[in-house]
C-alpha positions in Angstrom: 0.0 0.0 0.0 1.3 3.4 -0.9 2.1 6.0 2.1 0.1 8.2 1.2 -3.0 6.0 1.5 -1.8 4.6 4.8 -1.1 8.4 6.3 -5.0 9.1 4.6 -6.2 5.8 6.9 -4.4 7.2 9.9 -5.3 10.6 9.8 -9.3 9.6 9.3 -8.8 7.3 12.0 -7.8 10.0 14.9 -10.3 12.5 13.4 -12.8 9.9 13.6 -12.0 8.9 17.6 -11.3 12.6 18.2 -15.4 13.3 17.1 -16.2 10.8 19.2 -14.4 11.9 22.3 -12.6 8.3 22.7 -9.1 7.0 23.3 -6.8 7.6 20.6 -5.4 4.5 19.1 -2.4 4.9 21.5 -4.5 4.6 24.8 -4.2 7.8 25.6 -7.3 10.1 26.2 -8.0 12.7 23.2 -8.2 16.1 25.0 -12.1 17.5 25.2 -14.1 19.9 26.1 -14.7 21.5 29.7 -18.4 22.2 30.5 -19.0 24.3 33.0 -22.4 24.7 34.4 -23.6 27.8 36.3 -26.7 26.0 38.7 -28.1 26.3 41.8 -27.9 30.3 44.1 -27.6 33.0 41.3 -29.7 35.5 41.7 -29.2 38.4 39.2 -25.0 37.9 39.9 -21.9 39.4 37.6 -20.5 36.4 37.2 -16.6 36.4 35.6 -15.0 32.8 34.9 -11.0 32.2 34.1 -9.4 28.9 32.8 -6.3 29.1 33.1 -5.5 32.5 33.8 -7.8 33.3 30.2 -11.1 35.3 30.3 -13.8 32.6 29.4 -17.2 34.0 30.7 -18.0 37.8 31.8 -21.8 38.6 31.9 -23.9 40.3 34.1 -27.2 39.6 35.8 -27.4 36.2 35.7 -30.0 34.3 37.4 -31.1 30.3 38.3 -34.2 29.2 36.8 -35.0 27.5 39.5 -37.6 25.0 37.5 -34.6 23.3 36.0 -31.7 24.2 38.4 -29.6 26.0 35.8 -28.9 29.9 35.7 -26.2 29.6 32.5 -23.3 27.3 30.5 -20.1 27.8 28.8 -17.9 24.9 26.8 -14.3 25.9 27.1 -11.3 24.4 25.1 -8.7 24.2 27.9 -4.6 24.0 26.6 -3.8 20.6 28.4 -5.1 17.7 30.5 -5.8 19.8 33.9 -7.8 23.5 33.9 -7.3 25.8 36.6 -10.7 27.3 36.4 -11.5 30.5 38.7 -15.2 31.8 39.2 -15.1 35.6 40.5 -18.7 37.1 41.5 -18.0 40.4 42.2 -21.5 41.7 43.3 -21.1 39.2 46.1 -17.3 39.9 46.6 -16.8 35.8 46.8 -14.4 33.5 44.5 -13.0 30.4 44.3 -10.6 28.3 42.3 -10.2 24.4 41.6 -8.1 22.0 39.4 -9.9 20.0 37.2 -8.4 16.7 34.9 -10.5 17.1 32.4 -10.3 13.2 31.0 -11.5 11.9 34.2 -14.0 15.1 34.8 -15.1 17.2 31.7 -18.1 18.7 33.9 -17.6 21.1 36.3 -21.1 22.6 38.5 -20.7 26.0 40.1 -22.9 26.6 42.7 -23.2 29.0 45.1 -24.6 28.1 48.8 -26.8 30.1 51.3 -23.6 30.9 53.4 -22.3 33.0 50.0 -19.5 30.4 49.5 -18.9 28.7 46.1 -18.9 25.6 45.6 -17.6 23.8 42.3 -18.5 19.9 42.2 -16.5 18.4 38.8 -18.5 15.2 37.3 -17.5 12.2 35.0 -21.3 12.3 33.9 -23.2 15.2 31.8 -25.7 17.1 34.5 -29.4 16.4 33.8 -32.0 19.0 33.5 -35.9 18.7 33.0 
């Protein structure tokens, strides 16, 4: 078989696990997506989000539908296997920070609590909303 065809089967053959979201054909995990999920406690909130030390999310008055449990999302492209992702809310003066591996966890909920704390919760599993 000529190279070039073989390259051509190779090269289909990562695009086609990398749409999928599988293992490449090495073993190793194909780098994703982060989604993050803005849920439970915001109540008309600036809300700013950094991954990375890069500007991902800055909107203002953002609020939980409470009915499903969900006020906004964002998909974010991080730069390797771990995100630092950092959630400011300035009109409550609270933010927090955590690491996330984003083979084992590519969801990430940010919640905040009663007490004005946030919490961020990452997940192997999509969240669920009615």
């Amino acid at each position: 078989m000529p190279i070039f065809a073989t390259l051509t089967i190779i090269v289909c053959a990562l695009t086609w696990y990398q749409v999928r979201g599988e293992s490449d054909l090495f073993g190793g995990r194909i780098m994703g997506n982060l989604h993050i999920a803005l849920q439970d406690g915001f109540r008309n909130d600036f809300v700013i989000i950094k991954v990375d030390g890069r500007e991902v999310y800055n909107k203002p008055a953002i609020t939980t539908n409470l009915v499903i449990s969900l006020a906004d999302t964002v998909d974010v492209s991080p730069t390797g296997p771990t995100a630092l992702v950092e959630v400011d809310i300035p009109s409550r003066k609270i933010s927090a920070k955590t690491s996330v591996r984003i083979s084992d966890t590519p969801y990430l909920a940010v919640r905040i609590q009663p007490e004005d704390g946030i919490e961020m919760v990452p997940s192997k599993e999509p969240f669920r909303y009615m």
